[in-house]
C-alpha positions as CSV (number, residue, x, y, z in Angstrom):
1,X,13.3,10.8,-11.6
2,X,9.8,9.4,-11.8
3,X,8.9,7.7,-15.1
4,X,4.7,8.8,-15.8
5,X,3.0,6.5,-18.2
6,X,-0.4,6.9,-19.5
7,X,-2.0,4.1,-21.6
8,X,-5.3,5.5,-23.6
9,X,-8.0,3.0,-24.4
10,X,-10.7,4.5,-26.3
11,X,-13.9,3.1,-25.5
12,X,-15.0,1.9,-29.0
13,X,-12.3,-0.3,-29.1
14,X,-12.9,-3.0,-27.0
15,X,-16.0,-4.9,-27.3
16,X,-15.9,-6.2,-23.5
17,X,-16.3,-3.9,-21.0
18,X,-13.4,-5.3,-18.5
19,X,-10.6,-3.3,-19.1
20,X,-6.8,-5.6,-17.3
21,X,-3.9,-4.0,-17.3
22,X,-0.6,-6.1,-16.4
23,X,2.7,-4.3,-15.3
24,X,6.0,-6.2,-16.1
25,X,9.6,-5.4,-16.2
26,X,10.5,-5.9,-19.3
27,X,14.1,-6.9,-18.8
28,X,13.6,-8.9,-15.9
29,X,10.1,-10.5,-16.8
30,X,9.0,-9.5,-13.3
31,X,5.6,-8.3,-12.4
32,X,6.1,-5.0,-11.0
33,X,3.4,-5.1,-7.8
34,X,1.6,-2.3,-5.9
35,X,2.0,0.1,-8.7
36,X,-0.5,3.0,-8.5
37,X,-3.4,3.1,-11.9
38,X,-5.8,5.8,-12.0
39,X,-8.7,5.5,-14.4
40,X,-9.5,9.3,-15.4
41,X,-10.4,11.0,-18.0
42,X,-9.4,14.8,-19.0
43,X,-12.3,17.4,-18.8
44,X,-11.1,18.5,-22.5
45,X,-10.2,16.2,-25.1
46,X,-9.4,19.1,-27.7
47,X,-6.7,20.8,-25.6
48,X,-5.2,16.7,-25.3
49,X,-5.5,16.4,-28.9
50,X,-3.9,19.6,-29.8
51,X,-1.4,20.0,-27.3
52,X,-0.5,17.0,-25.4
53,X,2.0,18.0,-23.2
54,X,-0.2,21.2,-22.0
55,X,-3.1,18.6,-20.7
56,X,0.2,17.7,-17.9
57,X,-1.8,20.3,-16.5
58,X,-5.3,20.0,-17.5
59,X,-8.1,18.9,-14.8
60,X,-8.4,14.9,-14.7
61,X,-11.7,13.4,-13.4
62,X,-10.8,10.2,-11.4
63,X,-13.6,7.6,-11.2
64,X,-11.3,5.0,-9.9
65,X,-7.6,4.3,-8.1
66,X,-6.6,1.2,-7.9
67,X,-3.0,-0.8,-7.5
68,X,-1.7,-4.1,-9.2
69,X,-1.3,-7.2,-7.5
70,X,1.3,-9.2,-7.1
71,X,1.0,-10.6,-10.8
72,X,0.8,-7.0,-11.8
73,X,-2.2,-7.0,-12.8
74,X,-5.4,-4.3,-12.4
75,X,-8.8,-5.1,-13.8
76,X,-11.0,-1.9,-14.2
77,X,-14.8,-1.5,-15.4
78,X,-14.8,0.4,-18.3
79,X,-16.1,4.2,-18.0
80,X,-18.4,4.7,-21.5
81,X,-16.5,7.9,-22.1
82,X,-13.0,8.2,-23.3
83,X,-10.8,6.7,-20.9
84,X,-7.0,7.1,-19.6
85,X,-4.9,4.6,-17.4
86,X,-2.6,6.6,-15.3
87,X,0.1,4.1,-14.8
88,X,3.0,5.8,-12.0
89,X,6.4,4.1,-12.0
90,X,10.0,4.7,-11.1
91,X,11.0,2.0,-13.3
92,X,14.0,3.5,-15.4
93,X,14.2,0.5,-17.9
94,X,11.6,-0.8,-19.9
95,X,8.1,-1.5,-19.2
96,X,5.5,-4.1,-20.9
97,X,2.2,-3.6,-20.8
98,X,-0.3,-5.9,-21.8
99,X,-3.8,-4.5,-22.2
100,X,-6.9,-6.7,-23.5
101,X,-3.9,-8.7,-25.0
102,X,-2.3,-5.6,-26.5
103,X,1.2,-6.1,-25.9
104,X,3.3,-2.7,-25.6
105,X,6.7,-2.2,-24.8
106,X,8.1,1.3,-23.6
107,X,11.0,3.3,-22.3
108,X,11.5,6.3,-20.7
109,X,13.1,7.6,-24.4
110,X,10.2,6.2,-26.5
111,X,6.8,6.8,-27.6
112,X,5.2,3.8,-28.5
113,X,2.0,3.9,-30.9
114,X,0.2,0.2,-31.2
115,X,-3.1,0.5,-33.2
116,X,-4.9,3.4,-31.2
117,X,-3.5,2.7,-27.8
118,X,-1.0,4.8,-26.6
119,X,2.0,4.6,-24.3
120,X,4.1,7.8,-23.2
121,X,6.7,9.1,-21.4
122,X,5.4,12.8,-20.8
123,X,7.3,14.8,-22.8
124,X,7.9,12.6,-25.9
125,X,5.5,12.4,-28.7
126,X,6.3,11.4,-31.4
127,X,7.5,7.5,-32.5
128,X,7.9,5.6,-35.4
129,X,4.3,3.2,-35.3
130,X,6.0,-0.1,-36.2
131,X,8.8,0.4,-33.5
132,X,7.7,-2.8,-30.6
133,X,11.2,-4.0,-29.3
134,X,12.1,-0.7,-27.6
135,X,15.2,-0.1,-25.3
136,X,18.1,3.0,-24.9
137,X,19.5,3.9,-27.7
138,X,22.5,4.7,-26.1
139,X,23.4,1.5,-23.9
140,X,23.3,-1.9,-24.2
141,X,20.3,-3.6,-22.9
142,X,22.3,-5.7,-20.4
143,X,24.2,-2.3,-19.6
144,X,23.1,0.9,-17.5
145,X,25.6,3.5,-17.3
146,X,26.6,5.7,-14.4
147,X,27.2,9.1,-14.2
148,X,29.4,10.5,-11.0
149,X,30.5,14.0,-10.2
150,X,33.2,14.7,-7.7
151,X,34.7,18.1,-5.8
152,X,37.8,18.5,-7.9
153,X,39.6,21.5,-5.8
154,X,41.2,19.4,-3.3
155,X,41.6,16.0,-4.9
156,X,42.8,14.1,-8.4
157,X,39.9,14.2,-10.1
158,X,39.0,15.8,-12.9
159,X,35.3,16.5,-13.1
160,X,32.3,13.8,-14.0
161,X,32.9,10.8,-14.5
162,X,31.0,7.7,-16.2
163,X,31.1,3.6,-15.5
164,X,29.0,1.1,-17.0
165,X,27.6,-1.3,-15.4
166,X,26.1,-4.5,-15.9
167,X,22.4,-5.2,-14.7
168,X,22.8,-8.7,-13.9
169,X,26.4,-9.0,-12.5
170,X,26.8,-5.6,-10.7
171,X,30.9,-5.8,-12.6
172,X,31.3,-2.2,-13.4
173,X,33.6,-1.3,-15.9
174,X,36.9,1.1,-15.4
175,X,36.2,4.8,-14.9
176,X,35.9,7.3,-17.9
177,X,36.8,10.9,-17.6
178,X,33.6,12.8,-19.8
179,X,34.2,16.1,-19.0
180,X,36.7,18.2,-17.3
181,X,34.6,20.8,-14.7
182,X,35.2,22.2,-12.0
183,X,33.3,20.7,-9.1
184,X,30.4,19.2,-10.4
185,X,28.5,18.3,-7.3
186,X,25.3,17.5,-8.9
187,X,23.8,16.2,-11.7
188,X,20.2,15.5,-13.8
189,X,19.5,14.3,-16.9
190,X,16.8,15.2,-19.1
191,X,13.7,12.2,-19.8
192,X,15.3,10.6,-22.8
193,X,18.5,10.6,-20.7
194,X,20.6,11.8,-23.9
195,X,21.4,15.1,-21.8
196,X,23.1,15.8,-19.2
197,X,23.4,19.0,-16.5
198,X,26.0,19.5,-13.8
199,X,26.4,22.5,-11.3
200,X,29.7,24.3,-10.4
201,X,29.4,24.6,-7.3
202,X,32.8,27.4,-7.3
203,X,32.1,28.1,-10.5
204,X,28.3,29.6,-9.9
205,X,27.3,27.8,-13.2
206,X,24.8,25.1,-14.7
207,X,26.5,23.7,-17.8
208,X,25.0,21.3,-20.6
209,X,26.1,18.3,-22.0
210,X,24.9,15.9,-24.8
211,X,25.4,11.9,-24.8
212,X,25.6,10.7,-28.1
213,X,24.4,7.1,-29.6
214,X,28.4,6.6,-29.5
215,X,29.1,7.3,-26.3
216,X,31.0,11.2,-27.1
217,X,30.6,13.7,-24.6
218,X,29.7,17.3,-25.8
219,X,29.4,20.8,-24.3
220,X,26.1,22.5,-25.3
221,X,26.6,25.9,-23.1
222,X,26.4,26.7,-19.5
223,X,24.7,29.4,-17.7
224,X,25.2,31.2,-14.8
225,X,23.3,30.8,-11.6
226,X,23.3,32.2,-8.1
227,X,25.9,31.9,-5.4
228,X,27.0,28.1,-4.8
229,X,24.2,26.1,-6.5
230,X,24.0,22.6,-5.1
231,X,21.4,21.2,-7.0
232,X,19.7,20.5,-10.1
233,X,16.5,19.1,-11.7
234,X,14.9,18.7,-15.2
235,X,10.7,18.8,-15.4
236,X,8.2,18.7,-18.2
237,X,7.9,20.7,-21.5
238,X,11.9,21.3,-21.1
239,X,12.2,23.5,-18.1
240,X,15.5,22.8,-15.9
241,X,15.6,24.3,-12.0
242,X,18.5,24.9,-10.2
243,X,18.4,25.4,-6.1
244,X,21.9,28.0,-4.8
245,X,23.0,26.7,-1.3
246,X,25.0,30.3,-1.5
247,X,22.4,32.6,-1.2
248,X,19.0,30.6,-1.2
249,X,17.9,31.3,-4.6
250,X,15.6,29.2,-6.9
251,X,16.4,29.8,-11.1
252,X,14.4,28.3,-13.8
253,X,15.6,28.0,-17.3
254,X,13.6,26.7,-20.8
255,X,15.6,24.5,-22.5
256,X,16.1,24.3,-26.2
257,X,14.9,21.6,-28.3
258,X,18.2,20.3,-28.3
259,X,18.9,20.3,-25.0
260,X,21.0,23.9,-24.9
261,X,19.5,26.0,-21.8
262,X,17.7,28.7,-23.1
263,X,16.0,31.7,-21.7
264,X,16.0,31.9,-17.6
265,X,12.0,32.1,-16.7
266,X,11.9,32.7,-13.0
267,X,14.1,33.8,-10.1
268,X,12.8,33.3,-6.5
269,X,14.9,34.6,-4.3
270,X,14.2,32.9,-0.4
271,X,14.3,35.9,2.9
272,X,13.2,33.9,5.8
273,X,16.0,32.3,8.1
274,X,15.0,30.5,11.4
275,X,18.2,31.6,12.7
276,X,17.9,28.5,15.4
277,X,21.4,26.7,14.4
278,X,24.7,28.4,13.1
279,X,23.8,26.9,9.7
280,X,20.9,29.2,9.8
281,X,21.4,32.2,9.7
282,X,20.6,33.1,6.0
283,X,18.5,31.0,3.7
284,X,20.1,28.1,2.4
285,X,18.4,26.3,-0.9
286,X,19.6,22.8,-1.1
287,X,17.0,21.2,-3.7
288,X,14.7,21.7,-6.3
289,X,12.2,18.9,-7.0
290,X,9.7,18.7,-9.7
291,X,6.6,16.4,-8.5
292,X,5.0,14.2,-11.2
293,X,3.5,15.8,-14.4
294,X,5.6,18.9,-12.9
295,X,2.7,19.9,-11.4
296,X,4.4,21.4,-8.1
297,X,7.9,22.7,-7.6
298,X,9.2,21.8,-4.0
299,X,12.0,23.3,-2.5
300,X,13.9,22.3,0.6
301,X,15.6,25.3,2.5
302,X,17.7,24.4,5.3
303,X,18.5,27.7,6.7
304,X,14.8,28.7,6.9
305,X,13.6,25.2,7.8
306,X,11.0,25.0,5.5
307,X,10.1,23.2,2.1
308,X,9.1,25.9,-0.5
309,X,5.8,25.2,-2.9
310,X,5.7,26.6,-6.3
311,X,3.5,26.1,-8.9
312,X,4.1,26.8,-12.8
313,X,1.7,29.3,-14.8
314,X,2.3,30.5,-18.3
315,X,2.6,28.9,-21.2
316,X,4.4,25.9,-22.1
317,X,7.2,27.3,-24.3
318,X,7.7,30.4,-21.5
319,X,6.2,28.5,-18.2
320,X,7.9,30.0,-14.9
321,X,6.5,29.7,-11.0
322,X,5.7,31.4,-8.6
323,X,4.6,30.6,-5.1
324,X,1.6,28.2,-4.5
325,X,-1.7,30.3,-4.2
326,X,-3.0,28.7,-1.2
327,X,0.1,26.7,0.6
328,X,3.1,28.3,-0.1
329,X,5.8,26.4,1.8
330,X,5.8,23.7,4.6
331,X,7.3,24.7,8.2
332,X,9.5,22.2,9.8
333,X,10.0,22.4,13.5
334,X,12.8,24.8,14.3
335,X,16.7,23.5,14.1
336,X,16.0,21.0,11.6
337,X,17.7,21.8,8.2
338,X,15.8,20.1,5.9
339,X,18.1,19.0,3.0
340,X,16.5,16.6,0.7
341,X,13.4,15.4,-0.1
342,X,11.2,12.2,-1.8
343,X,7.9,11.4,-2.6
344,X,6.2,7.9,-2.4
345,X,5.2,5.8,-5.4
346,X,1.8,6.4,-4.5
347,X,2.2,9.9,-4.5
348,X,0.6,9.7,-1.3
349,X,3.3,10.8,1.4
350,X,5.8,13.1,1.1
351,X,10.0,12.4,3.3
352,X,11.7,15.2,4.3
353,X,15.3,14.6,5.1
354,X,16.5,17.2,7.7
355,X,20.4,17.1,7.7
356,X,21.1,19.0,10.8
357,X,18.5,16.6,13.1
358,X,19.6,13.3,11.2
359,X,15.2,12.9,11.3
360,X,12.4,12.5,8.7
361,X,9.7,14.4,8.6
362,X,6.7,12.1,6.8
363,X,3.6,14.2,5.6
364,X,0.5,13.2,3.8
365,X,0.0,14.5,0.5
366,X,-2.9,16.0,-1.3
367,X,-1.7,15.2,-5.0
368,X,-4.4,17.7,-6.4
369,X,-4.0,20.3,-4.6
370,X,-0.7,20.2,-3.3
371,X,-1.1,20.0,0.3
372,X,1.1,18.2,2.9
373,X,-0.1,17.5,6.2
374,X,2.1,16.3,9.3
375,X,2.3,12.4,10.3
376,X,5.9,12.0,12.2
377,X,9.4,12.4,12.8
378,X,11.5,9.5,13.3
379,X,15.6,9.3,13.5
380,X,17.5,8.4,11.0
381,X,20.1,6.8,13.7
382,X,20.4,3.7,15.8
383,X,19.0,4.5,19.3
384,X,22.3,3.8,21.1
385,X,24.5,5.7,18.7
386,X,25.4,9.7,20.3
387,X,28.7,10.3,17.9
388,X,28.0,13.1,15.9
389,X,26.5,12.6,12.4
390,X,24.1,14.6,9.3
391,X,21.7,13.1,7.3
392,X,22.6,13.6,3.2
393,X,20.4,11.8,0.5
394,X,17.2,9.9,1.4
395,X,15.6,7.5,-1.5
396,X,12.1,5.6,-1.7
397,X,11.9,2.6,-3.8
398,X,8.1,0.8,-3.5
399,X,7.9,0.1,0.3
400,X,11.7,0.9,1.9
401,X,12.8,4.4,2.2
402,X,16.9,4.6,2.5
403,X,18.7,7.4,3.7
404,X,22.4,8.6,3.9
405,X,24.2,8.8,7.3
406,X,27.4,10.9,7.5
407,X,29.6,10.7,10.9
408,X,27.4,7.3,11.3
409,X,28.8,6.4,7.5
410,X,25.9,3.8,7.2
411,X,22.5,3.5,4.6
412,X,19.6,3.5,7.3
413,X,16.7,1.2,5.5
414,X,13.0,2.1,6.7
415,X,9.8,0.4,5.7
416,X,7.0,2.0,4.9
417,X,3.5,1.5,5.8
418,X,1.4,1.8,2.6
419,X,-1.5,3.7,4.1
420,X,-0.3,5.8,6.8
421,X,3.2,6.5,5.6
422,X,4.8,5.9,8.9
423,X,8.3,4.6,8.9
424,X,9.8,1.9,10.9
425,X,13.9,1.9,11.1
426,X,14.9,-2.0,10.3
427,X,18.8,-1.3,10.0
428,X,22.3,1.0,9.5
429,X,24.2,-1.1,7.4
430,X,27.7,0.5,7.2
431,X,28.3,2.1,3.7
432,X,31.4,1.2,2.8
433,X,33.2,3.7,3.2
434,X,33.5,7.5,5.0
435,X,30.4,10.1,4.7
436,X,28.3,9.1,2.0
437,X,27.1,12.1,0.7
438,X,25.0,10.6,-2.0
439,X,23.7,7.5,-3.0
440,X,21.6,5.9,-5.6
441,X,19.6,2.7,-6.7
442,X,19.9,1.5,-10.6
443,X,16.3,1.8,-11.6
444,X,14.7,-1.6,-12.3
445,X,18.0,-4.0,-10.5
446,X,18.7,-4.7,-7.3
447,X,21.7,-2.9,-7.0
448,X,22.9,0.7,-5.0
449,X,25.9,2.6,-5.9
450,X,26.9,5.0,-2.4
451,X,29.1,8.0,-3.1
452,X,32.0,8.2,0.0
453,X,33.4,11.5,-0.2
454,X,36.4,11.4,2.5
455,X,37.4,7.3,1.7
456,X,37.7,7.9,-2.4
457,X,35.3,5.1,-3.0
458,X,31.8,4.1,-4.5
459,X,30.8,1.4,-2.4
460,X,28.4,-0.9,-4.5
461,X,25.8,-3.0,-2.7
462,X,23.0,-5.8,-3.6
463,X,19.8,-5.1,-2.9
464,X,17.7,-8.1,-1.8
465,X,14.1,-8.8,-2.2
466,X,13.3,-7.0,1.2
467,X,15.6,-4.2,0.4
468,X,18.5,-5.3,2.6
469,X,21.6,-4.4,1.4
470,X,24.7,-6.6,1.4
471,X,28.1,-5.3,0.2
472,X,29.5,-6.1,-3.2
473,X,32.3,-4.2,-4.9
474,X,34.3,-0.7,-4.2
475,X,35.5,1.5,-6.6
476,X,37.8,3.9,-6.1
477,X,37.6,7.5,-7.8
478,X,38.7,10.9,-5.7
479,X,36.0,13.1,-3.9
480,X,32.7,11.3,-5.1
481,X,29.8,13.3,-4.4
482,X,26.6,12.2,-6.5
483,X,25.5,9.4,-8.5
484,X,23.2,9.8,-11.8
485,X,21.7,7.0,-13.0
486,X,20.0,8.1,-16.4
């Protein structure tokens, strides 16, 4: 899930007319390099003022784009109207800003308020104005928890799953049962990560959970969704998507303020199959994707071989989508499956996973107007290997993209060129374990946590400065199948 800061500087506060802004980890101390700032400003400052969350979708004028360094640091001239500083991280633990010597502190959970200067995740609004040292409210700051879900109809477990795990050490602690449900195979969790939503995939249902300050589990209510939903994602102003493998199906629900889904908004329902595989015969949803600000809705279809683009109209409270006016999906070329998808942390390049080809497809992408244009295809595989395999989960984290290799049972590590996008395979490193079907990084540590559905085991691995990955513990739990960090 992408973590969208915006830092607000009014210009009659600063009597220089530099504006720096440093990035830092805040639990680590580390500059965070190469992360994309855009200076802009929004064409109406009443509609920010009155309703913050609807400017998400307001028209931004960009006078400048520029990246920190590798101190973390951007220096901007200062526009003489009202400016914002569009700061775009993946960072799931806290941030520290320092701008003009303002030091701020944030979390994905918090609003932070420090004179006139605000720091947001979108979404949250309000904050108490003293609160500085802010960190989850529901771990310990040397702690990140874990969510998994498993398949539970032929296997010993018992639904999802939660380990904590320390950030420094990688030691994870034993596995607690949360909730007993019947094959959750994916999960999300909402921005403050104090809600949780799992699919059934048997059970054709999306159920809610909350996560309370002392770690209790609760059931909110479920809802039901097409045939065999396989994935699910959480976007701005409470909305909640859900993507059914069964019959290719897209569902959106509003949330309540407590996290309980609320009324269903939308139902697209895919046609087009391409028909070129068995696996294609019918359409075949396998995710839903919100992109930053929830500005797009992207949908990867593997029975049609296409990527689906909605866009959301309507109001906030009663927002649905419907398909994007001028590009309404992307067509892969025939026979590849597309399965999962990520975006860069420039927000300039869009990976397509295709499971049935074991390739990704890298596109160029028009953040405003939601266009993606062709780069390449590269394999996902060694050269030499010709065993049979399918690509599962694909992850970019600042210049390495990382995907999933099932049959091949390894994490292939790419890097990315920064301008064009193009990918360069540097390694398979073997995941330990059999077909990792998911897989994912602890945001802000340098650690990976691979799901191995057929060997019983999350495989943990160290992730080193250049991204390589070195193994490190194994845990076992039944039927693993995806990895939430909140």
């Amino acid at each position: 899930m992408w973590l969208t800061l915006i830092v607000t500087a009014f210009a009659t506060q600063f009597a220089a007319q530099v504006v720096t802004l440093t990035v830092r980890n805040n639990d680590t101390g580390e500059p965070m390099a190469d992360v994309r700032v855009d200076q802009c400003r929004f064409i109406s400052l009443l509609a920010v003022s009155a309703n913050p969350l609807k400017a998400a979708f307001s028209p931004f004028d960009f006078p400048t784009t520029q990246r920190t360094d590798a101190t973390g640091k951007v220096v901007f001239w200062r526009h003489p109207d009202d400016t914002e500083y569009q700061i775009y991280s993946n960072a799931r633990s806290a941030l520290h800003f320092d701008l003009n010597g303002r030091s701020i502190v944030s979390h994905v959970n918090r609003t932070v308020f420090v004179n006139k200067m605000h720091v947001f995740g979108l979404g949250v609004w309000q904050e108490d104005p003293k609160q500085r040292d802010v960190r989850s409210f529901w771990t310990h700051k040397d702690e990140q928890i874990a969510y998994i879900g498993t398949y539970t109809g032929n296997s010993d477990s018992k639904g999802i799953y939660r380990i904590r795990m320390d950030k420094n050490t990688g030691f994870a602690s034993a596995l607690e049962l949360v909730a007993e449900m019947e094959n959750p195979s994916f999960l999300a969790s909402n921005w403050t990560g104090d809600r949780l939503y799992a699919v059934s995939e048997s059970a054709n249902k999306i159920v809610a959970y909350s996560a309370d300050e002392d770690g209790t589990f609760t059931l909110l209510n479920e809802a039901k969704t097409g045939a065999g939903p396989c994935h699910v994602a959480t976007g701005a102003g409470n909305t909640l998507a859900v993507a059914d493998y069964g019959d290719g199906s897209v569902l959106m629900w509003q949330c309540e303020n407590d996290g309980r889904i609320g009324e269903q908004t939308s139902l697209m329902q895919n046609t087009h199959a391409s028909k070129v595989t068995n696996s294609q015969q019918q359409p075949r949803a396998h995710q839903v994707t919100f992109t930053p600000f929830s500005a797009f809705m992207l949908v990867t279809d593997l029975g049609a071989d296409r990527v689906y683009v909605y866009e959301p109209v309507g109001e906030q409270s009663s927002r649905r989508i419907v398909p994007h006016s001028i590009a309404p999906w992307i067509d892969l070329p025939p026979g590849r499956g597309p399965r999962h998808l990520s975006v860069s942390p420039c927000l300039n390049n869009l990976y397509v996973l295709n499971e049935l080809s074991n390739t990704i497809c890298v596109y160029d992408y028009d953040l405003k107007k939601g266009l993606f244009t062709f780069v390449e295809e590269v394999s996902t595989l060694p050269p030499d290997f010709d065993g049979r395999s399918s690509a599962a989960e694909i992850v970019v984290r600042n210049d390495m993209v990382y995907t999933s290799n099932r049959g091949h049972d390894s994490i292939a590590r790419f890097q990315r060129d920064r301008k064009t996008g193009r990918l360069t395979l540097l390694d398979c490193t073997p995941c330990g374990g059999k077909w990792p079907r998911h897989f994912a990084l602890m945001p802000g540590f340098p650690w990976m946590l691979v799901a191995n559905q057929h060997s019983n085991n999350i495989a943990l691995f160290r992730v080193a400065k250049d991204g390589a990955l070195t193994p490190h513990a194994s845990l076992d739990i039944n039927a693993p199948v995806c990895v939430l960090f909140p």
